[in-house]
C-alpha positions as CSV (number, residue, x, y, z in Angstrom):
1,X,-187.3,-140.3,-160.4
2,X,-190.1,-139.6,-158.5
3,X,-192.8,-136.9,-160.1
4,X,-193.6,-134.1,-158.3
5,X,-197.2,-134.2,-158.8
6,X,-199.6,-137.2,-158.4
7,X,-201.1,-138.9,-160.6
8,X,-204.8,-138.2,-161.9
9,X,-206.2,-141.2,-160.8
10,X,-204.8,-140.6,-157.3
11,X,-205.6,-136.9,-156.8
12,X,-209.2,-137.8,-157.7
13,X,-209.3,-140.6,-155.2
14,X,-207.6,-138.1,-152.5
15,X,-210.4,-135.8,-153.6
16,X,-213.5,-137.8,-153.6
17,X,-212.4,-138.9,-149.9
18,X,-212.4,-135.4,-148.8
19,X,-215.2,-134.7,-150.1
20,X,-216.3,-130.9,-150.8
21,X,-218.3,-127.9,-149.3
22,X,-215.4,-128.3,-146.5
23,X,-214.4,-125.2,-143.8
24,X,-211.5,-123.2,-144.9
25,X,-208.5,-124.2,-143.9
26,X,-205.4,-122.5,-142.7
27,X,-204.9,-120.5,-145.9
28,X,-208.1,-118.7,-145.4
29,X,-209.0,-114.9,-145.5
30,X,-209.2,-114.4,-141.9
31,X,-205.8,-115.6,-141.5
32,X,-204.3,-113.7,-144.0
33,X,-202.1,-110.8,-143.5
34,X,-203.7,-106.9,-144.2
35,X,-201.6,-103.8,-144.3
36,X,-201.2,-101.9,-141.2
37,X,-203.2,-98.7,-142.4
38,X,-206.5,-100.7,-142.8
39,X,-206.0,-102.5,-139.7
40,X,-205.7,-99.0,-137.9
41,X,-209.1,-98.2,-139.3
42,X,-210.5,-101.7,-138.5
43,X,-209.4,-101.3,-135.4
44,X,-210.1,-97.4,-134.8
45,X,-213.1,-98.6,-132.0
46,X,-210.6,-100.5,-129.9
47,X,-207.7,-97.9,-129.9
48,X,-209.9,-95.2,-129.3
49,X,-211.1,-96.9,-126.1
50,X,-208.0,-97.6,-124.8
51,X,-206.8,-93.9,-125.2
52,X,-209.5,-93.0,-123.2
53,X,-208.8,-95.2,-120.4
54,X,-205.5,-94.1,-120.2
55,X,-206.0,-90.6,-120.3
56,X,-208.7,-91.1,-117.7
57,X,-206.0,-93.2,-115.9
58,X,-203.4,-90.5,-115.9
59,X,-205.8,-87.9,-114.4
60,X,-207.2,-89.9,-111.7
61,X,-203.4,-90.8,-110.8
62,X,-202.6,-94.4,-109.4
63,X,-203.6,-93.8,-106.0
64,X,-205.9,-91.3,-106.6
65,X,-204.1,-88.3,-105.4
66,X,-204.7,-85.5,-106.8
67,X,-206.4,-84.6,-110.5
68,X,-204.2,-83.6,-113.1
69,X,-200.7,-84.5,-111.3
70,X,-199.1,-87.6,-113.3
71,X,-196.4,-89.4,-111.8
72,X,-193.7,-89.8,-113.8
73,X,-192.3,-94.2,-114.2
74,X,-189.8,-95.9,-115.0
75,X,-191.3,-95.9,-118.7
76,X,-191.5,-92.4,-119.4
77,X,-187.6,-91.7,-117.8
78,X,-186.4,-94.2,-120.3
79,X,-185.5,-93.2,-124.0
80,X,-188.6,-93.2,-126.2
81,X,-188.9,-95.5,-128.5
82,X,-190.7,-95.9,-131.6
83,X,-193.7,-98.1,-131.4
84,X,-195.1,-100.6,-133.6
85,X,-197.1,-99.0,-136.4
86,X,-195.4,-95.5,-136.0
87,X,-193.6,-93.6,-138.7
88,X,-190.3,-92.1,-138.9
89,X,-192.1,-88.6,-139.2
90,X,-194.4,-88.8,-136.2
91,X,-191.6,-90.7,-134.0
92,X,-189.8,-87.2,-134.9
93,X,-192.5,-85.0,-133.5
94,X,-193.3,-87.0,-130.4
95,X,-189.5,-86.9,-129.4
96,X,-189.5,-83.2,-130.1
97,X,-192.4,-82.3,-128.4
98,X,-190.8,-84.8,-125.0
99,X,-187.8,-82.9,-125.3
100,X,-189.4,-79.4,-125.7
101,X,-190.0,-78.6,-121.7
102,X,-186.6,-79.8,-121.2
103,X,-185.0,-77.5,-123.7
104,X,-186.7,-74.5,-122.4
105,X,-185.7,-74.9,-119.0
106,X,-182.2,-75.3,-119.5
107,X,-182.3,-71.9,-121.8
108,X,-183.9,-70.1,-118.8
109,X,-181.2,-72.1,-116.6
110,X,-178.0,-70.6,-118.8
111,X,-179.6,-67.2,-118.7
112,X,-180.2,-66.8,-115.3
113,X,-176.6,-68.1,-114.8
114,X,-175.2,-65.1,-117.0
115,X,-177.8,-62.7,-115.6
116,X,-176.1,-63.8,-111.9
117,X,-172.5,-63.3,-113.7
118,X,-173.4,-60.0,-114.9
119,X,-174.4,-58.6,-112.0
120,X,-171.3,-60.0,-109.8
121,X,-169.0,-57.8,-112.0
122,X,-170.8,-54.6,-111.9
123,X,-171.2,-55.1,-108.4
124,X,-167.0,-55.6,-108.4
125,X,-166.7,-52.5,-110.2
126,X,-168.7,-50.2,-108.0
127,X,-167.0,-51.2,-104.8
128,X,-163.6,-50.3,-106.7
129,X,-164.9,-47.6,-107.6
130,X,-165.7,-46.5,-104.5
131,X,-162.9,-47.4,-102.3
132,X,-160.7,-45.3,-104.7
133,X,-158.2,-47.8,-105.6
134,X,-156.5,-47.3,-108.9
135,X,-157.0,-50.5,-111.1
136,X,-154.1,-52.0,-111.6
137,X,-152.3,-51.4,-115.0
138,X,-150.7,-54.0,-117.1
139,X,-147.1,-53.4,-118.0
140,X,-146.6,-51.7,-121.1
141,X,-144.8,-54.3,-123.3
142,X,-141.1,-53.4,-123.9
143,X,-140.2,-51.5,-127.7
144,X,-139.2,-54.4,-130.2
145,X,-134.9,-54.3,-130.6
146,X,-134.2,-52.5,-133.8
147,X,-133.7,-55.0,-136.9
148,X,-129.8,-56.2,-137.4
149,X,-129.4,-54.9,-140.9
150,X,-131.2,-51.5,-140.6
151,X,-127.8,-49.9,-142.1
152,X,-128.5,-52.0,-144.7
153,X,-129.3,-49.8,-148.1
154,X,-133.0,-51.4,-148.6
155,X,-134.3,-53.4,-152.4
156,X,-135.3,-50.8,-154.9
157,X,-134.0,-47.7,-153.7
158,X,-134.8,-44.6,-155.9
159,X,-131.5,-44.1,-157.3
160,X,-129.9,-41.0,-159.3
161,X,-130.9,-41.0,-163.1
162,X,-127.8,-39.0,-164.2
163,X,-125.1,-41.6,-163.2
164,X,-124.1,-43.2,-166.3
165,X,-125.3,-46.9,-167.1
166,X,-123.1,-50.0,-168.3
167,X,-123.5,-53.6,-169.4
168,X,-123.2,-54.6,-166.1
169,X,-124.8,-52.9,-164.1
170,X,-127.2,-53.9,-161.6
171,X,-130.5,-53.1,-161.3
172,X,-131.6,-51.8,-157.7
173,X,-135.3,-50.6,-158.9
174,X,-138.2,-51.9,-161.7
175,X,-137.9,-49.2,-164.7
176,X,-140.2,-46.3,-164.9
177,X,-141.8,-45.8,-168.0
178,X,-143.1,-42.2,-168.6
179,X,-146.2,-41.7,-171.0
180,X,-146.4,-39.3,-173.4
181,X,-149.2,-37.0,-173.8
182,X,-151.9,-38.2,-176.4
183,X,-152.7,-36.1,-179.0
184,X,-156.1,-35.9,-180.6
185,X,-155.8,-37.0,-184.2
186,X,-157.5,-34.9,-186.8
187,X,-160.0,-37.0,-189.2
188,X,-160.9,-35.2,-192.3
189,X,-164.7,-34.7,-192.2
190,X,-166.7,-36.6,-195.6
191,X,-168.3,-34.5,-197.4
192,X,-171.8,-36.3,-197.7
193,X,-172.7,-34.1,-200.8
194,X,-169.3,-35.8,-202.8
195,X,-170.6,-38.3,-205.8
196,X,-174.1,-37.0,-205.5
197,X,-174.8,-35.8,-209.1
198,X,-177.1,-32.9,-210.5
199,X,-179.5,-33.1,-212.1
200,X,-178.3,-31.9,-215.6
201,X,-175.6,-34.6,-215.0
202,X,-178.4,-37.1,-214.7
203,X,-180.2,-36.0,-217.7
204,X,-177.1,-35.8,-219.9
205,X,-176.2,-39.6,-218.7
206,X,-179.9,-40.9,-219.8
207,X,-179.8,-39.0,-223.3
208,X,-175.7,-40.7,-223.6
209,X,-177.7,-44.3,-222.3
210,X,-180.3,-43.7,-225.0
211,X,-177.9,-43.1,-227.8
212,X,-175.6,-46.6,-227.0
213,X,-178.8,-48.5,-226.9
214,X,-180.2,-47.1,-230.5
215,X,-175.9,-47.5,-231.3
216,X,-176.6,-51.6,-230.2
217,X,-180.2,-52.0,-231.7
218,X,-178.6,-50.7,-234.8
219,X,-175.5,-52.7,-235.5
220,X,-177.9,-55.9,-234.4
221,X,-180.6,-54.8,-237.4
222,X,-177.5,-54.8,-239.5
223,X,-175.9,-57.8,-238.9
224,X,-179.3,-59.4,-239.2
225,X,-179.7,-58.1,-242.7
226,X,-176.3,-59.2,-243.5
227,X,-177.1,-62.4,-242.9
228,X,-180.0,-63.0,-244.7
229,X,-178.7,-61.3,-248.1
230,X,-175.9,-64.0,-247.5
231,X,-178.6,-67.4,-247.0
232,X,-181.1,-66.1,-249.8
């Protein structure tokens, strides 16, 4: 299997008979590749020039007839297309601004034609009107025929209340439900000043507190002294 790189000694054979400080090759700078932005503003001199001789071209005309008349070419009648270099955005605005005179003109077209319309009917109208003919009248349409069942009793007919109702029966009509008159419940009012004590109440409950708490400290003295007469 054969290797896919030489060997040492022959790669530095292969170098030594090329030798070195050589040109560059192929695969050198000049040759390579650069974005098209930089080459627009490497290049900004050259384009500039040749806008100007076209413009200058366009002005002068081919023949020299005439400043500022342009002919137009088989180019410019053709669909624009975008050119090399140009982006999607200013392709957009170079077709609308093409198509802008054209646009305009067929606006002014369509409203002249309904201007023209306009004025054909009122001039029909005035010489009706004033050779006195009656305009003619469309006939009145002809009254619809009366429905087949109008006989017929129609769906929920408003029927007598008083005729007595059975098992039965059938109903001709939804139910009507009456309401009653609402009557205003009476709340009894609180009486904010209920459970609110005076203050004798208040000083006859402290002396009554006073008295169970000397009742407790009491029986607890005792039981203590209790107590200890028992352990001594």
């Amino acid at each position: 299997m054969p290797h896919k790189r030489a060997k040492r000694s022959v790669r530095e054979q292969q170098r030594s008979e090329r030798g070195s400080d050589l040109a560059p090759g192929h695969h050198s700078l000049e040759n390579e590749t650069i974005p098209k932005s930089v080459a627009r503003v490497l290049n900004s001199l050259s384009v500039r020039q040749q806008w100007k001789t076209n413009k200058r071209k366009a002005e002068d005309g081919d023949n020299g007839e005439g400043k500022g008349k342009r002919r137009k070419t088989e180019d410019e009648s053709a669909a624009p297309k975008i050119l090399p270099g140009e982006s999607l955005q200013h392709f957009n605005k170079r077709v609308e601004q093409d198509m802008r005179p054209l646009v305009r003109s067929a606006v002014q077209s369509s409203l002249a034609t309904t201007r023209k319309a306009k004025a054909e009917e009122l001039d029909k109208k005035k010489k009706k009107k004033l050779d006195g003919k009656p305009q003619e009248r469309s006939p009145s349409p002809a009254p619809p025929p009366p429905p087949k069942h109008a006989d017929r009793p129609k769906d929920f007919v408003q029927l007598s209340t008083s005729a007595p109702k059975r098992l039965n029966d059938i109903a001709q009509a939804p139910p009507e439900f009456k309401l009653k008159k609402v009557t205003k419940t009476v709340v009894p009012e609180f009486n904010k000043h209920s459970g609110v004590l005076s203050m004798a109440q208040k000083a006859m409950m402290e002396a009554e507190r006073e008295k169970a708490i000397a009742r407790y400290r009491q029986i607890k003295a005792d039981r203590k002294a209790d107590a200890e007469t028992i352990l001594s």
